[in-house]
C-alpha positions as CSV (number, residue, x, y, z in Angstrom):
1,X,41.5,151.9,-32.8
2,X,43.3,151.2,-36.0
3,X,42.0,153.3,-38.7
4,X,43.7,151.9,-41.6
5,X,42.6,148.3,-40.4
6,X,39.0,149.5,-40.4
7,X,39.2,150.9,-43.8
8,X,40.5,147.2,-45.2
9,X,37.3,145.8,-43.8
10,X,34.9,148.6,-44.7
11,X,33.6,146.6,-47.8
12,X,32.0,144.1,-45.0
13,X,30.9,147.1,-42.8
14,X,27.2,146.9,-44.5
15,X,26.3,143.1,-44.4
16,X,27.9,143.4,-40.6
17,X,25.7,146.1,-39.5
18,X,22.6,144.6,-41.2
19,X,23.1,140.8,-39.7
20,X,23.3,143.0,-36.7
21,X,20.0,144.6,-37.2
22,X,18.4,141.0,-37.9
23,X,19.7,139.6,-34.4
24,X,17.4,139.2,-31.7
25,X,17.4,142.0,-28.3
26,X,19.5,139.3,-26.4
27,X,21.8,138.5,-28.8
28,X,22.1,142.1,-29.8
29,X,22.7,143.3,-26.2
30,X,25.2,140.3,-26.0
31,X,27.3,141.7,-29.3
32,X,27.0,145.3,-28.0
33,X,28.6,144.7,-24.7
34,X,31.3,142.4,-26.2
35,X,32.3,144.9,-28.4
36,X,32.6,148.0,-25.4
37,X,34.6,145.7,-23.7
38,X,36.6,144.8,-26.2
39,X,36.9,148.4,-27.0
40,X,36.1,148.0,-30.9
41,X,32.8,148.8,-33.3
42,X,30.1,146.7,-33.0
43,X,30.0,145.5,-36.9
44,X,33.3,144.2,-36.6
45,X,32.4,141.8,-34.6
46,X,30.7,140.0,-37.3
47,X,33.5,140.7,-40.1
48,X,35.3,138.0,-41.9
49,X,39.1,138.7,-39.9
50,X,41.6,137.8,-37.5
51,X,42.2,141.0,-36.1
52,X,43.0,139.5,-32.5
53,X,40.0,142.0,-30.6
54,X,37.5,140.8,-33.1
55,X,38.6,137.6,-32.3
56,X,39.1,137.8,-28.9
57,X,35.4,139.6,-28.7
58,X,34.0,136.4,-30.8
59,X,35.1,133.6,-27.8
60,X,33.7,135.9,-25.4
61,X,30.3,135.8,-27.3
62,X,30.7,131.8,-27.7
63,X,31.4,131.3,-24.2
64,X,28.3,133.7,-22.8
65,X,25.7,131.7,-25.5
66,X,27.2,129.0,-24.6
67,X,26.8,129.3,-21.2
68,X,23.8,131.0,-20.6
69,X,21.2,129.9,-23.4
70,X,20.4,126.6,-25.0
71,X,21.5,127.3,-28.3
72,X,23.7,124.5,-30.1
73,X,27.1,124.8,-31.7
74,X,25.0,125.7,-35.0
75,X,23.0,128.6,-34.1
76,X,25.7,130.0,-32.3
77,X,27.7,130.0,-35.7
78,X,24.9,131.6,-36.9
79,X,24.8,134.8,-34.8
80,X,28.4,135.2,-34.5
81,X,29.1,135.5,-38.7
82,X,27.0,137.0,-41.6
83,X,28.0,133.9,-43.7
84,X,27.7,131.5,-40.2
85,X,30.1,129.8,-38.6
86,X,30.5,125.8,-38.5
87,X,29.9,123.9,-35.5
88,X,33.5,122.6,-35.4
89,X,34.5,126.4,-35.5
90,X,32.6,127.5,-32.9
91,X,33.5,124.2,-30.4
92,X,37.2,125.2,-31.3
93,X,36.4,129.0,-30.0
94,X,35.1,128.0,-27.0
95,X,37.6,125.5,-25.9
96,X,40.1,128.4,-26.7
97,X,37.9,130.7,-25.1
98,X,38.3,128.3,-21.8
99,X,41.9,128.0,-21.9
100,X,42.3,132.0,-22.2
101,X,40.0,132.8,-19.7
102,X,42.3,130.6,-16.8
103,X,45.1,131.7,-18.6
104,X,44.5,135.8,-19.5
105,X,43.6,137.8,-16.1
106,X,42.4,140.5,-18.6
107,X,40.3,138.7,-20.9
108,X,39.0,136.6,-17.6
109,X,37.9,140.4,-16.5
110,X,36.1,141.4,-19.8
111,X,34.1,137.9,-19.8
112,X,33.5,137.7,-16.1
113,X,32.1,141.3,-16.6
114,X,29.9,140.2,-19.2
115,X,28.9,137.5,-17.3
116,X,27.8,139.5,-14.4
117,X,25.8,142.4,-17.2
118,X,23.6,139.5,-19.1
119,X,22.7,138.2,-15.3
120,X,21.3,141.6,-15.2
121,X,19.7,142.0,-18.3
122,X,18.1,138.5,-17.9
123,X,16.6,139.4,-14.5
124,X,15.4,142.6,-15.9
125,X,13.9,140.6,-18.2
126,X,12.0,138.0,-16.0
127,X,10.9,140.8,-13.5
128,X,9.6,142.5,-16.8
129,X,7.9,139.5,-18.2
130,X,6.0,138.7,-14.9
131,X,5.3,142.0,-13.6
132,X,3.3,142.2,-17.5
133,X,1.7,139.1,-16.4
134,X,-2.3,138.9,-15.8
135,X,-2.2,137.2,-12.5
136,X,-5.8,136.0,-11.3
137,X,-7.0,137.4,-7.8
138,X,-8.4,134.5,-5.8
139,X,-10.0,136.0,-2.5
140,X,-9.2,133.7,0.3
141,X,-13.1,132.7,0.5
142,X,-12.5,131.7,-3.1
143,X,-9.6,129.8,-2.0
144,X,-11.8,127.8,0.9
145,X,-14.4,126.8,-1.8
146,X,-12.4,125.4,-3.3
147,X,-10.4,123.4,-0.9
148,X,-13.5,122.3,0.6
């Protein structure tokens, strides 16, 4: 880690933390695990740079939402900057995003890992959601009446 970089985008290191905070779990869980794998803080994530791991993190993040949930270009700009990010933007970091991930065998790693985590997470959530589910017992004379 590069402290002095850090300390150039401390000023940012509030409104960062605190879009954070106002993320939902997914997208949260998303940002956290891009930014392990990308071996930097969370926050800077979401800091106006171009420090290359930030930016690297970001196209990971645009090619998982992109991926796996039905957001649009719009709302995907919207999680990945405090200020939000334009469609055009995003569209360009995820056709870069492609081209690096059949081009960089490391960053093909990092997002094929993070692939492979929010299948995980989104399972846990499912069996969560249904295993919390109020499921009716029919007995199978219920089941008879009602057929016949």
């Amino acid at each position: 880690m590069q402290p002095n970089y850090l300390k150039k985008l401390s000023p940012q290191k509030y409104m960062c933390e605190k879009h954070l905070y106002n993320l939902d779990k997914y997208e949260r869980d998303v940002a956290e695990l891009s930014a392990e794998l990308f071996e930097i803080p969370t926050w800077v994530i979401f800091a106006k740079t171009r420090w290359q791991k930030s930016i690297d993190a970001r196209k990971a993040m645009c090619l998982v939402f992109r991926e796996k949930t039905n957001k649009t270009l719009t709302q995907i700009g919207d999680v990945l900057s405090v200020a939000g990010y334009d469609h055009t933007t995003i569209l360009h970091a995820v056709q870069t995003g492609v081209n690096l991930y059949s081009t960089d065998d490391a960053f093909k790693a990092k997002v094929d890992k993070m692939f492979e985590v929010i299948n995980d997470i989104k399972l846990n959530v499912l069996i969560k959601s249904t295993t919390n589910m109020k499921i009716p017992a029919i007995t199978s004379l219920q089941a008879l009446a009602k057929v016949g």
